[in-house]
N, C-alpha and C positions, 0 to 999 in steps of 0.2 A: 514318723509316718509308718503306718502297718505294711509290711514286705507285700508283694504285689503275688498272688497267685498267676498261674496260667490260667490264658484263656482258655474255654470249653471246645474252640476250635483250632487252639495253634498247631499249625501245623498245614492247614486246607491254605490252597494256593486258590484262587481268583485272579480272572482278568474279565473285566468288564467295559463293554465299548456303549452302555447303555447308558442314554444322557437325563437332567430336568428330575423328574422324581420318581417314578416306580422304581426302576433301576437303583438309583444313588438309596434310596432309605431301605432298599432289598437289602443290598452290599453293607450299607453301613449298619445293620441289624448285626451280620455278620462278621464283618471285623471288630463291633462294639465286645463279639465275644472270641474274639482272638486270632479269626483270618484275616490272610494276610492279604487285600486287596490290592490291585494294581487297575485304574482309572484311565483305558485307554482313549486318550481327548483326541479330539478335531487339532489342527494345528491352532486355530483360534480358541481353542478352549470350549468346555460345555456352554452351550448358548444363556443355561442358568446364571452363569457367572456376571451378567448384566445385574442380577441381585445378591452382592456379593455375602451378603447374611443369609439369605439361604441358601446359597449352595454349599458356605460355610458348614451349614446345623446339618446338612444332609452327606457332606462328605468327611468330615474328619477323620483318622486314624488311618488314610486308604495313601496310597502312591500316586502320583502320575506322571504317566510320557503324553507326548502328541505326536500321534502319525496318521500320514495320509493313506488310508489302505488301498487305492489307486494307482501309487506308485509301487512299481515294484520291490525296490529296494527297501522300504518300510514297509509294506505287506510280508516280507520275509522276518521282520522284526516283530512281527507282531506271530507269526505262526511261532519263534520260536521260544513267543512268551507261551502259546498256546500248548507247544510240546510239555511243559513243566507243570501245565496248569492242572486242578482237578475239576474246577467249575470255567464256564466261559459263560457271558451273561450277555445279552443286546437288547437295543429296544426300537429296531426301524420296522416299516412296514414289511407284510410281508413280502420275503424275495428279495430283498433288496443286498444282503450279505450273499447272498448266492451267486448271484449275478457277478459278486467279487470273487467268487472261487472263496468264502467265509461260511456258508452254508454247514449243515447238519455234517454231511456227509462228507464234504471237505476236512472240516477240522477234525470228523472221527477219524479220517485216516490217516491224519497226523499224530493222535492219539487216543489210541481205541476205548480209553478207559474218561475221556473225558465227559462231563454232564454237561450239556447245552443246555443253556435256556434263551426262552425268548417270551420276552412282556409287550404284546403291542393290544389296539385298540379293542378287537374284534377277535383274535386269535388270527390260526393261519390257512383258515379255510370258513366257509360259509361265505351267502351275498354281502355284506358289510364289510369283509376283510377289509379293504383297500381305502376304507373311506377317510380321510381324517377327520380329527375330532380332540377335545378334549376333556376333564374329566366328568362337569357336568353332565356330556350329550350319554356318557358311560353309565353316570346315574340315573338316567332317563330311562334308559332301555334297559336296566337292572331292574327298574322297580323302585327304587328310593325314590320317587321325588312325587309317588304316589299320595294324593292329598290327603287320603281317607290314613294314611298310613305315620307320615313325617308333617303332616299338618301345611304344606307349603301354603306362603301368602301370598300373595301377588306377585310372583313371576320370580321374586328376589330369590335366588341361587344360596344354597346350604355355603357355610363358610368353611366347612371341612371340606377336605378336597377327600374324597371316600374311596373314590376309584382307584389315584392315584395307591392311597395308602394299605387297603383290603388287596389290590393285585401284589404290592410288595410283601405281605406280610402271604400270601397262597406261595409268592416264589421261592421264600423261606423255607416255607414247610417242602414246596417239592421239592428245593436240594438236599435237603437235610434226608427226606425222604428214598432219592434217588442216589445219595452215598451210602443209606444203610444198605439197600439192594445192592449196589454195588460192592459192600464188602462181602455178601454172600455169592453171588455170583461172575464179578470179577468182571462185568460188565460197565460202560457206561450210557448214555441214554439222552434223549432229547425229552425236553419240557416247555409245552405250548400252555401261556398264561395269557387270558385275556382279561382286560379290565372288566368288559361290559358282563363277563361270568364271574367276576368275582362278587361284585357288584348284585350279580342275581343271588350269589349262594348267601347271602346276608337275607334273604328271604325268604330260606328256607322253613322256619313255622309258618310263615304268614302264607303260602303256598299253599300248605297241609290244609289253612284251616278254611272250613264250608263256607259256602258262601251266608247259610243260613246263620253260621256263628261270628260272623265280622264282628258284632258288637264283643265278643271276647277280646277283640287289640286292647291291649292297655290305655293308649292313646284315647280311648273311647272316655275314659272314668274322668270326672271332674275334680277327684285326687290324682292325678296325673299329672301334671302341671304344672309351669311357670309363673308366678305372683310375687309381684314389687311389692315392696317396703316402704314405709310413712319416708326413711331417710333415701328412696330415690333408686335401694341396695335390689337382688332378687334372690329369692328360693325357689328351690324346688317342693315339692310333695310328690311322692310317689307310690303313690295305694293306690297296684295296678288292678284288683278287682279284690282283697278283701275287706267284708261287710266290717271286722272287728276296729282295721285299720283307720277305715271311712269314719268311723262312729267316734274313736276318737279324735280323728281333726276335728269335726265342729267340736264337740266337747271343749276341745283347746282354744277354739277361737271363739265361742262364743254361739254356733249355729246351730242351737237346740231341734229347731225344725227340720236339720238335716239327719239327723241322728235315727236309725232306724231301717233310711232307706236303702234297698236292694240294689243292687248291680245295675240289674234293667230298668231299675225306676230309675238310679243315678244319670246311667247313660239315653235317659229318654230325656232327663230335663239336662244334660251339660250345660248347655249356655247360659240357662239357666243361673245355674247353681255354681260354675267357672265364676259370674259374676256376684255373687253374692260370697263366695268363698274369698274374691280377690278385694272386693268391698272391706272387709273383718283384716284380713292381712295388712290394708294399705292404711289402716287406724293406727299401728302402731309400726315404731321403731325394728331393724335387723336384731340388733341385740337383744328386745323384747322376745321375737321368736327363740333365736336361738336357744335361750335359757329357757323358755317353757318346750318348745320341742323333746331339746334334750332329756330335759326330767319327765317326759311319758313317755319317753320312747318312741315316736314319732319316727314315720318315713320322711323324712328331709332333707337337704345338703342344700349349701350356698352356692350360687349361678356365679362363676369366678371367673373375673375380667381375666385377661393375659398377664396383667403385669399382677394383677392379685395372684396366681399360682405358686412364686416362691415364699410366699411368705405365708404358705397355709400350712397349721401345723402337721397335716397327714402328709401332705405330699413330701415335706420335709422330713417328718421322722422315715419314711420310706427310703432315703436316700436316693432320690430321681435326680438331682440336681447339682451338675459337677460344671468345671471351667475347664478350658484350656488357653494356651498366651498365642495367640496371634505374631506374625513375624515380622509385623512393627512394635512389638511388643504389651499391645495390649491386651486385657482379658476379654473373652469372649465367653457368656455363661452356655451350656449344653446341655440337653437332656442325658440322662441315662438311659438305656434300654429295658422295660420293664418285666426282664428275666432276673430271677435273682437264684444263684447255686450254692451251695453250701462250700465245695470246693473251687470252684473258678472264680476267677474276676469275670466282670462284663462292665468294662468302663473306657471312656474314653482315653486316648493315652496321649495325642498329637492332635495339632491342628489342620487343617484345613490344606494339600499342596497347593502351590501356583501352578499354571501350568506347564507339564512337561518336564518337574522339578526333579523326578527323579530319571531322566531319559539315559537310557544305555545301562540302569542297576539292575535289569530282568528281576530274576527271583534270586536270593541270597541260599 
């Protein structure tokens, strides 16, 4: 086995009381690359924990106590995790740690150098703050679930959960962001992350563009597109507007009469031609494509089920795909984090705690 490098962050302390998923895949982005988290649970544990697989995939390589921050005598246990800490991470509505003497301003004066953050719905001001919700209602009011945009069908709900995982991946960037400030001016800082804005900044071109150029969305072109296979399989095509690309699909498939046509002719007939292009696809076999794709160079990739993902050979040669032993002793497979450093590890190292498993280890 090759010697394990350090991680990119060993050393950064974490305490996180933030439950379910923005929080936990925030944290575990960040321990995947060497902090050292510590998971402060309810005495019942994260409510996740009812799906014990995923709260698995989203907490490995982290710590955890359980305490009640109500009680006094565990509110002091927890600040004196807070003293040592460099990040502090929550995900309740807002006010609601304040109220506990857990607030901004509380824990900075426990530790003036510490970064707070905080992940909840709406952020921690505007009319919305207070409302609950979860991540669909997020993507709603972001913009994703725009029809003209993400193509929604009939009410049925994206299967990525978007909000949860675009607010975790902004939380990221703001700690990482708000310890390099930190080590210039010696400061630390509060960070207000809302799902329903992370959720918007994913739309930022499609914002920009005129209303008179809508037809520029990718989404618009009839190489854009999902199409079944004779054996049942799907690909993609993705010739989000050039004419060169367009002209070779039909070429490939057979669709002489496609061949030629312009952006705005394509996207005036899509349904058109969506169906006429999915007609020529569903004549023949997965394997048919693939091998002609490949040999012209073809905008394409295969639509891969879940349990299809390890056994494809990109994701594979990537190295995405590690295990760890559970403490009944079985294996549990796990992603990797899709950082890769020339000098650090970024890989998972432990499984999953029970709760409260490491109660009374603070930080080592």
């Amino acid at each position: 086995m090759a010697e394990r490098k350090p991680g990119a962050l060993e050393g950064l302390k974490i305490v996180s009381m933030a439950e379910q998923y923005p929080g936990p895949f925030c944290t575990l982005t960040l321990s995947d690359m060497g902090a050292d988290v510590i998971q402060v649970e309810r005495p019942g544990g994260d409510p996740s924990r009812f799906l014990p697989s995923f709260y698995e995939g989203l907490n490995r390589n982290k710590r955890s106590v359980a305490l009640d921050a109500r009680q006094p005598e565990q509110k002091a246990d927890l600040l004196k995790l807070v003293e040592q800490a460099d990040v502090f991470l929550e995900g309740f509505r807002p006010g609601k740690l304040a109220k506990l003497g857990l607030g901004y301003d509380d824990l900075k004066a426990v530790n003036p150098r510490l970064i707070y953050v905080s992940i909840s719905g709406y952020g921690q001001d505007g009319p919305y703050r207070m409302r609950p919700a979860h991540d669909l209602t997020f993507q709603g009011i972001g913009g994703a679930l725009d029809e003209r945009i993400n193509g929604v069908v009939d009410g049925l709900p994206p299967a990525v959960l978007l909000g949860d995982s675009v607010s975790a991946l902004y939380a990221v960037a703001g700690i990482l962001s708000a310890l390099l400030a930190r080590e210039r001016t010696g400061q630390g800082t509060y960070v207000d992350i809302a799902m329903s804005d992370a959720v918007l900044a994913l739309q930022t071109p499609f914002i920009a563009v005129d209303a008179a150029e809508d037809t520029t969305l990718p989404q618009r072109d009839p190489g854009y597109a999902l199409y079944e296979t004779a054996d049942g399989r799907w690909l993609t095509t993705s010739v989000a507007h050039e004419d060169s690309f367009w002209d070779r699909l039909c070429r490939d498939i057979g669709l002489e009469e496609g061949v030629g046509l312009t952006r705005p002719e394509r996207v005036a007939r899509r349904d058109e031609l969506v169906g006429k292009v999915g007609a020529r696809i569903r004549e023949k076999p997965f394997t048919h494509w693939e091998a002609l794709f490949e040999a012209s160079g073809q905008m394409w990739g295969p639509a891969l089920r879940r349990e299809e993902l390890v056994k494809d050979p990109q994701l594979q040669a990537r190295g995405l795909f590690d295990e760890v032993t559970r403490q009944d002793g079985t294996v549990q497979q796990v992603l990797r984090q899709p950082v890769k450093f020339s000098a650090y590890d970024n890989a998972p190292l432990r499984r999953a705690p029970e709760v409260g498993e490491q109660q009374g280890e603070g930080y080592d």
